[in-house]
Every structure is written in structure tokens, then in C-alpha cells.
C-alpha positions in Angstrom: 113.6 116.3 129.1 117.3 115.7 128.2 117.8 116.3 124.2 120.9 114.1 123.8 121.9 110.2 123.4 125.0 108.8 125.0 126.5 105.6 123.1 129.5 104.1 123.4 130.1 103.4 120.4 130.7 105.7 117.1 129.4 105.3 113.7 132.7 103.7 112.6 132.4 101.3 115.1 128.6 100.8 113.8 130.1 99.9 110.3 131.9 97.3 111.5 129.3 95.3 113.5 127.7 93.5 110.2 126.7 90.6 112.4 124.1 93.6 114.2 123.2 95.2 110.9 120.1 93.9 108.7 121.2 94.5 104.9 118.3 95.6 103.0 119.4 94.5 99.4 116.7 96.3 98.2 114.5 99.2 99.4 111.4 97.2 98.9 112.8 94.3 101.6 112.3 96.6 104.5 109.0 98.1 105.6 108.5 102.3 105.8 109.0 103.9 102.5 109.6 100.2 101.5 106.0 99.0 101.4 106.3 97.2 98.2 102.9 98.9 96.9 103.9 102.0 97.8 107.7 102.7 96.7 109.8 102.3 93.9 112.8 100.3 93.1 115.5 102.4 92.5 118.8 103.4 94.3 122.3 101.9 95.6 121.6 97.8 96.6 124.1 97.8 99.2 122.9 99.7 101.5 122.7 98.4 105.8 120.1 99.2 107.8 121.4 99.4 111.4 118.5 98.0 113.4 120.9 97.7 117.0 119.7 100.2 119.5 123.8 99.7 120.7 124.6 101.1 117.6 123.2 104.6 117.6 125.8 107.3 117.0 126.1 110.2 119.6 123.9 113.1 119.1 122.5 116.6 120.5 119.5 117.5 119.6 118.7 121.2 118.6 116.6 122.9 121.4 113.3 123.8 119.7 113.3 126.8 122.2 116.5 128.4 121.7 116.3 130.9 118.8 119.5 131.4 116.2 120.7 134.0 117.8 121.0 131.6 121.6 118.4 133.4 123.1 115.9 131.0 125.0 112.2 131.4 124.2 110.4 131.7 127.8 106.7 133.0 126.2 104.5 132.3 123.4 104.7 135.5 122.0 108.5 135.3 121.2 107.7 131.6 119.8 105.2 133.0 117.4 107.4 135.8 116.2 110.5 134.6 116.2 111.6 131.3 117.0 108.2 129.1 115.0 109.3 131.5 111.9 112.8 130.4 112.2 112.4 126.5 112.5 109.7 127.4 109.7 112.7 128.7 107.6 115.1 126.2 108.4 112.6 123.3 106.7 112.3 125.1 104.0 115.6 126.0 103.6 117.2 122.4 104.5 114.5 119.8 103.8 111.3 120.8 102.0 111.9 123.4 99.9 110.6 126.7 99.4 106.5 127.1 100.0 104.6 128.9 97.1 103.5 132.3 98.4 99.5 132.9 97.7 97.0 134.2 96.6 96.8 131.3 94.4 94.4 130.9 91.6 92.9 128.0 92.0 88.7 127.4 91.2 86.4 124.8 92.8 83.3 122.8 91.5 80.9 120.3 92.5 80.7 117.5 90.5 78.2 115.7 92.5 76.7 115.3 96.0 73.9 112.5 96.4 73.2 109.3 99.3 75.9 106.7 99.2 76.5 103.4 100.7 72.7 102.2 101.4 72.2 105.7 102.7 74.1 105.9 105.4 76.5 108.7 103.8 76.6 111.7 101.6 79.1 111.6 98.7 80.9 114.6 97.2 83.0 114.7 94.3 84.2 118.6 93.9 86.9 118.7 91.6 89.9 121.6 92.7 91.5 123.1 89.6 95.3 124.3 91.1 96.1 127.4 88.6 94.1 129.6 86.7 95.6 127.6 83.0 92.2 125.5 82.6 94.0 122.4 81.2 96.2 122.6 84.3 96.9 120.2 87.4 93.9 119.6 88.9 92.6 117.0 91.8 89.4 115.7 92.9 88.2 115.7 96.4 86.0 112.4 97.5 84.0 113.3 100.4 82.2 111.1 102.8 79.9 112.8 105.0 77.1 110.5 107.8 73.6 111.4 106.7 73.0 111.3 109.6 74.6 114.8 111.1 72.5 117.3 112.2 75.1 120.3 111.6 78.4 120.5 110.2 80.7 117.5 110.7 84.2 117.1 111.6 86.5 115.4 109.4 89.7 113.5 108.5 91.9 114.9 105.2 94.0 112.4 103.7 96.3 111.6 100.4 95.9 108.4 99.0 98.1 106.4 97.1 96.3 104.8 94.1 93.1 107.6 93.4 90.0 107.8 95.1 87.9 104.3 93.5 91.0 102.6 95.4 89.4 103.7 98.7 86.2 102.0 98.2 84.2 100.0 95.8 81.6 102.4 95.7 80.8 101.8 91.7 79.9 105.5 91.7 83.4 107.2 92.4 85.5 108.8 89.4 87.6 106.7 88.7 91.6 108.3 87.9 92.8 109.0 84.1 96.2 110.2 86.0 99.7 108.3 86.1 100.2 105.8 88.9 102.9 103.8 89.8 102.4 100.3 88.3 100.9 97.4 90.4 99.1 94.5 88.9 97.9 93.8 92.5 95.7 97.1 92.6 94.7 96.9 89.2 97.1 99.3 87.8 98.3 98.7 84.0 100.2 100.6 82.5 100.1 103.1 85.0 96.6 104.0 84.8 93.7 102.7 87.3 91.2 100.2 85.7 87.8 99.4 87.3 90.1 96.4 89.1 91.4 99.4 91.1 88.0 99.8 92.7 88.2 99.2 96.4 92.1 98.0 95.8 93.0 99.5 99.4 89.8 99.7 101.2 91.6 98.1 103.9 93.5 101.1 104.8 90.4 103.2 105.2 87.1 101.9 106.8 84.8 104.8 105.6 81.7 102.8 107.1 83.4 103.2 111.1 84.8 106.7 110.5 81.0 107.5 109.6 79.3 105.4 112.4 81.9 107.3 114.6 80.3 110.8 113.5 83.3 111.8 111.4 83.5 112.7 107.8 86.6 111.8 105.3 88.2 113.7 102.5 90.8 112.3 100.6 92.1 112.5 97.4 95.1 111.1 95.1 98.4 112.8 95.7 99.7 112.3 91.9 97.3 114.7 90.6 99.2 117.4 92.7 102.9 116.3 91.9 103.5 112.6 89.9 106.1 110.5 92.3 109.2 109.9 90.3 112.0 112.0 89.2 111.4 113.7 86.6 113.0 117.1 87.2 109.8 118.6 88.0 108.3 118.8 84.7 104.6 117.8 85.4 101.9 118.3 88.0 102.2 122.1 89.8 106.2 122.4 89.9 106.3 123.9 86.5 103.8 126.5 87.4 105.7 128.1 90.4 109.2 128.5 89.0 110.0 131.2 91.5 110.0 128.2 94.1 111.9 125.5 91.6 115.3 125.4 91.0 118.5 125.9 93.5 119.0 124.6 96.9 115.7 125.7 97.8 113.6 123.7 95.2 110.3 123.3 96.2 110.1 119.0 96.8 107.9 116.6 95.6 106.4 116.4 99.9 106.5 120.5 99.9 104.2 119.9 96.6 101.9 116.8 98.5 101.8 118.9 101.2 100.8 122.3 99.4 98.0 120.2 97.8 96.7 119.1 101.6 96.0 123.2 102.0 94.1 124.0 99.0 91.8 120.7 99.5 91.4 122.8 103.4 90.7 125.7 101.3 87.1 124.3 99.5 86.7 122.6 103.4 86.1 125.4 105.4 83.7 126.6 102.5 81.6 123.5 102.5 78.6 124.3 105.1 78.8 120.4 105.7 82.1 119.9 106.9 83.2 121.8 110.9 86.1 124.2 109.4 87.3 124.4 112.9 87.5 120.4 113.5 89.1 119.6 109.8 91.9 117.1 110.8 94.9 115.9 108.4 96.3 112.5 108.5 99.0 110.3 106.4 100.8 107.0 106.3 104.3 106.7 105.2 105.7 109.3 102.6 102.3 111.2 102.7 102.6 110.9 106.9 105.7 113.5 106.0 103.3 115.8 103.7 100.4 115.7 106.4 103.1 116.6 109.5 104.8 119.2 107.4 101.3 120.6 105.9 100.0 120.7 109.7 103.2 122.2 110.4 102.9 125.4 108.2 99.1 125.2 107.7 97.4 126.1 111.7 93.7 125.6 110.2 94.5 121.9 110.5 92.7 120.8 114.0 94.6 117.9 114.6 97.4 116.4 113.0 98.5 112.8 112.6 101.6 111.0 111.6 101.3 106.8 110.5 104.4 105.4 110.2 105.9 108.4 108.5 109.5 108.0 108.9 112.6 109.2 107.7 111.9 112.9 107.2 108.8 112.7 108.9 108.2 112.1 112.6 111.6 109.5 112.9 114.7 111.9 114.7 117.2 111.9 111.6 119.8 111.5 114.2 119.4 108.3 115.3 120.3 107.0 111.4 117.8 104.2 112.6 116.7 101.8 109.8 116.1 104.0 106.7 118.4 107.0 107.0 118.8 111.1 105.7 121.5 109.5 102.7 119.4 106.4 101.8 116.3 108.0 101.5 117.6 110.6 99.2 119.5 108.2 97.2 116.3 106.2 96.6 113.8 109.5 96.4 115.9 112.1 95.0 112.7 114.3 94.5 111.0 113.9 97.3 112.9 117.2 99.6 115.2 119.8 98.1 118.9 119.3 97.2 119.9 120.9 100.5 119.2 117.9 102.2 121.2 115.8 100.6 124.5 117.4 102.4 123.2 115.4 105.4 123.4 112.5 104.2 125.6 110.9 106.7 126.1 114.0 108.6 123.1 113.8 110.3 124.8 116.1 113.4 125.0 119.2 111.0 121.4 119.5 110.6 120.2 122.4 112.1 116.6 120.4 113.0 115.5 117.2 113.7 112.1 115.7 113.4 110.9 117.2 117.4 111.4 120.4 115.8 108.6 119.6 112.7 106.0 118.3 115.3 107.1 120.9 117.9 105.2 123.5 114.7 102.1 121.9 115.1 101.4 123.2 119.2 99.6 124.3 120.6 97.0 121.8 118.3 96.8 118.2 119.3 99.3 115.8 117.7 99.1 112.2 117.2 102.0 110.1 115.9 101.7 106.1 115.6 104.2 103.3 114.8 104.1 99.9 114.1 106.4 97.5 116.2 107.8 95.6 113.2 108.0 98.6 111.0 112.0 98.9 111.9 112.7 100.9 108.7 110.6 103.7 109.8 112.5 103.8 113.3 108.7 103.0 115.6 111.2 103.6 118.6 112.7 107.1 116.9 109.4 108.2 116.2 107.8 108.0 119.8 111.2 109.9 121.0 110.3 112.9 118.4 107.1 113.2 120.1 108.2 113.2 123.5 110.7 115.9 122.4 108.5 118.0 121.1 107.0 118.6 124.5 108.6 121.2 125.7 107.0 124.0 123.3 103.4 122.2 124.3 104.6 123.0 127.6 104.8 126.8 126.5 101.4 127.0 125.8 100.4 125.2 129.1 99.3 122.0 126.8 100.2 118.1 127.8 103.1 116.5 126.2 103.2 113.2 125.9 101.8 111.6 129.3 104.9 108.9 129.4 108.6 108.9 129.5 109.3 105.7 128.1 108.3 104.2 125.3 105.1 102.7 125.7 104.0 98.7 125.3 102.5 97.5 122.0 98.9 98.2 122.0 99.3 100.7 124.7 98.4 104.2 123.1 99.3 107.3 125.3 97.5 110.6 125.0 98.0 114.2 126.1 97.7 116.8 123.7 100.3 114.9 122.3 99.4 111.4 121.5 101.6 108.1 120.8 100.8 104.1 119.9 102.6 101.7 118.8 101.0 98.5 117.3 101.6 95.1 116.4 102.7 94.4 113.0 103.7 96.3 110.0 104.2 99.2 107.6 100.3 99.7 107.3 97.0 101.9 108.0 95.4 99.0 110.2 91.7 99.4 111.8 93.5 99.6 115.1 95.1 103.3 113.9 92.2 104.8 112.9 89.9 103.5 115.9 93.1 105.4 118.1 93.1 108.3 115.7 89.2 108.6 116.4 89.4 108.2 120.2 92.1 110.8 119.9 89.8 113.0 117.8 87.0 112.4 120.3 89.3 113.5 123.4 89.5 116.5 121.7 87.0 117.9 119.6 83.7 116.3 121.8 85.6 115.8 125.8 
């Protein structure tokens, strides 16, 4: 598997091909982290999107399995001790920030567990307070389990966008007090969910299939962990871990989302309900990039899956495809540490790309999906950081990706490592989650 791109042309010559560039005059006119219910408004308007394969600068791409000092990693031992530590370093150092170091002092409780939707499922509300200060950041964990499992059941974690009543219209879930990005459309006034924000995304999460599937789902809001705007890291858990914030090495916004994913998997494997060996974590878009990097540091994780995730999430930063390293961090200053921002532009002086976050997940089974018309997140870039992942799957005598090329539309692809890419756009469709399933079944119950 070659790890470099050959192109003609150079990223001057790019600039100057406006008749091959689509101009996104805003961030919200272009799919990925521009799903207009999902992102903000904010940022440079002048910004082009190169969408011309023709276009693509030269690059290398690191070699997941040469170590700093050039030494090549033959054996799994020498991955695990040396070379995953070092790509672990390197994210934190260059994209996410510095991880918190436990034991932390966080507390559970069960708020409720009783039948829900006509019977068919168990619903838990357990509420996860994230320091020992009482009045501190705290989430709460919705939990669908079938009633009908006879023993403990494997399940899908998620973030979600707009709090947990946005998942379903189940009258009976909690409905946020928290800040949320304003959107009339989901019922959000002044940035607070109202009982219009009941099922306001139910589309993106078909809780009756995952349960007719045998599979339980925990998910809950991702502002209660960190809020998503810049604010200097004033609220949710930043200003609790000041060893981590502050400097290069700030601990992000994602670092934050992703943190969260962990201590949610900390009351999992507790829960006598749930199979703490088949817990699997999934996200779309910005909280795609939390899930990989949480899978990345976090091995509990069973399975890990990427939707549409991007720019700084399963898209190779090297490609500058659609949404790039400088636009992203222009629009979401707070979402990775200030190191990154150097690379803005200078995509070549990165010492990883986006193979080397998904290459942290082996030996576990990795699934990564795009949409066809979801150009901003690079569908094309993503499949590629799969494929390059390989290699270290190889190590542990695990399938890569069982295809070269990039696969037709509709045509999902798995080994250990698994690929689709779908029609349409920036979205969690029915289609992904029936694939994330069958990917789930392939390896949890083949």
C-alpha cells in the first residue's frame, strides 16, 4: 500500500483554477461540519473549497509503523510499547490536546429504569456527575435496552446534538435545562430545548430497529460535557482540569466530547444489562471526530465507527479536500488545541494524518462511512484513511479493508476494517446504521 499521491499540479497552481473550485461563501453552504443544524456561522466568507480530484497537492503520508526514531515496527509488542504511545502523543500534542489523567471523581445514579415504547424496550435514565463539586458538569445517559434479552446486551454509545428528548418522542425522557445552539427547526429558543424538541431528530436514530436487531443504545448530549462555542474554556469540564488547559497543549473542545464518551463506558461496563465486552462507540460529523479519537485512546470500545466525520476525523488532512486543517480552525477555533493551527495550510508538516488516528483503534474492528454528496467532508479522503490504516491491522494478522479502490455507492466493504459510501448527504441515514449493525453482527455474533 503506497502512502503517497503524485499530482501534477501544486497548490499554487490549485489557487489559480477558480473555474474547478466551489466557493463556499459560507460554512453552512457546504455539507460536513456545514450541516446547517449542526454548525455555526462564524469565520472568513471567502474561503474555496477545492472539490477537483486534479487539484490535490503532493503529499507523503507518515508511515504508521515507522517509530520517531526510523526504526520500523515488525511485531505487536514494539507497536504497543512504543510506536501506538508515540502516535498517541503526537495527537495530543498536535491536534487534541492533552488527555486528563484519572482517577477521576465522578459519581453515578439511576434516575429511572421502567418498560418503554409499548414494551418492547427498557429505558434508563442514570445521571453521570463529572467531578466530585456537586453543582458541577454533569450529563445524563438515555439507555434503550430490548426487553426482550435474555442476558446482557451489546450496545451502540453515541453523542447527540440537541439532548436526549431530540432522539425520540418518548414523552417520558428528561428533557435538557442545558445551552444548545439555537434552531427554531428543533424547537430550540433561546438556546434551551422546549417539549417541541421532542423527537426533533428521531430520524438520525431508529431506536425501534437497533432494538429489533438485538442491540441496545446509549447516548447522551455532548453540551453537558463541554458547551460548543468559544468561550475560552470557561464552562462545562475545562475549568475543572487546568493542569490540561492552557498552552499549546490545551485540552479541545473534541478531547473534552471525547473524554465524556469514556466515563459514559465507565457506568457501562457496571450495568449487568449492557455486554461490557461488546460496548460500541459511534458519531456523525464533529462528534464522528470525538468517537474515533475516544476509540482511539479508550481500547474498552468494541467497535468503533466514524459517519461522515471529516476534517480532523477520518478525512487525510493532506489531501486539503473540501473543508481543510486552516478553514476548520478558522470557523471552530475551540474545537483542537492551538498546535494545530500551525498547519493550516501546511498540511505536509504534520507529523500524522488521519490513517494514523484509525490505525489506534487495531486490532478492534473499525467502520468508517461517507456519503457521496457530502464533498466537504472529503467521502473519497475518508475511504483512503481507512485503506491506509491497514497495514498495522495487518500486524495483528487482522483484515484491512477488503478493496483497493474505492468502492461504488451503496457497495459497503468489510474486513476488520469496514467502508460504505452512500447516496446523498451530510446525514445519519437508516442505510448507516442497518451497515453499522451488519458490521456489528459480523463481529460480535459470526
Amino acid at each position: 500500500m503506497p502512502l503517497s499521491n503524485r499530482s501534477t499540479l501544486s497548490r499554487t497552481a490549485r489557487s489559480t483554477r477558480l473555474s474547478t473550485v466551489i466557493v463556499c461563501i459560507l460554512v453552512l453552504a457546504c455539507g460536513s461540519e456545514a450541516d446547517t443544524r449542526d454548525a455555526t456561522t462564524s469565520g472568513s466568507d471567502d474561503f474555496a473549497a477545492n472539490y477537483d480530484e486534479a487539484l490535490i497537492p503532493d503529499y507523503t503520508l507518515p508511515d504508521p509503523l515507522v517509530s520517531l526514531s526510523g526504526a520500523h515496527v515488525t511485531d505487536v509488542d514494539t507497536w504497543r510499547t512504543v510506536r501506538r504511545p508515540e502516535i498517541l502523543a503526537s495527537y495530543e500534542q498536535h491536534v487534541f490536546g492533552e488527555t486528563p489523567k484519572g482517577p477521576f471523581e465522578t459519581s453515578t445514579e439511576v434516575l429511572s429504569a421502567e418498560p418503554a415504547l409499548a414494551g418492547v424496550a427498557i429505558r434508563k435514565e442514570v445521571r453521570v456527575q463529572l467531578t466530585a463539586d456537586p453543582a458541577g458538569p454533569a450529563f445524563i445517559i438515555l439507555l434503550y435496552l430490548p426487553n426482550s434479552a435474555s442476558g446482557p446486551t451489546p450496545t451502540f454509545l453515541a453523542l447527540n446534538f440537541y439532548g436526549n428528548a431530540s432522539v425520540h418522542a418518548d414523552p417520558d425522557i428528561t428533557l435538557s435545562a442545558e445551552w444548545m445552539r439555537q434552531n427554531d427547526d428543533f424547537g430550540i429558543v433561546d438556546n434551551r430545548a422546549t417539549e417541541a424538541t421532542r423527537g426533533a431528530r428521531s430520524s438520525r436514530w431508529p431506536v425501534e430497529r437497533i432494538l429489533e436487531r438485538g442491540y441496545g443504545l446509549a447516548t447522551l448530549y455532548y453540551g453537558d460535557i463541554d458547551p460548543d462555542y468559544d468561550d475560552g474554556f470557561e464552562n462545562g469540564v475545562h475549568p475543572y482540569f487546568n493542569d490540561v488547559v492552557g498552552g499549546p497543549n490545551s485540552w479541545s473542545s473534541i478531547g473534552a466530547w471525547s473524554w465524556g464518551l469514556s466515563r459514559a463506558m465507565d457506568y457501562l461496563v457496571t450495568d449487568a444489562d449492557v455486554d461490557p465486552d461488546q460496548v460500541m462507540v459511534m458519531g456523525h460529523s464533529r462528534l464522528g471526530k470525538a468517537a474515533l479519537w475516544a476509540g482511539a485512546q479508550d481500547e474498552r470500545f468494541a467497535i468503533v465507527i466514524s459517519n461522515d466525520s471529516g476534517a480532523g476525523g477520518a478525512a487525510l488532512s493532506r489531501r486539503a479536500y473540501g473543508e481543510t486543517v486552516a478553514r476548520i480552525n478558522d470557523v471552530f477555533p475551540h474545537w483542537f488545541n492551538p498546535v494545530f493551527k500551525r498547519y493550516g495550510e501546511n498540511e505536509s508538516e504534520l507529523p500524522v494524518d488521519q490513517h494514523m488516528l484509525l490505525s489506534l483503534v487495531a486490532p478492534r474492528p473499525l467502520y468508517v462511512a461517507s456519503a457521496i454528496e457530502d464533498r466537504w467532508a472529503d467521502p473519497r479522503g475518508e475511504f483512503l484513511s481507512a485503506r491506509h490504516a491497514g497495514p498495522v491491522y495487518q500486524l495483528f494478522g487482522e483484515d484491512p479493508l477488503p478493496v483497493e479502490e474505492w468502492p461504488d455507492v451503496g457497495t459497503p466493504v468489510m474486513g476488520t476494517v469496514g467502508y460504505h459510501v452512500r447516496a446523498g448527504g451530510h446525514d445519519v441515514l437508516p442505510y448507516d446504521w442497518e451497515r453499522f449493525m451488519d458490521f456489528a453482527d459480523k463481529h460480535l455474533r459470526g
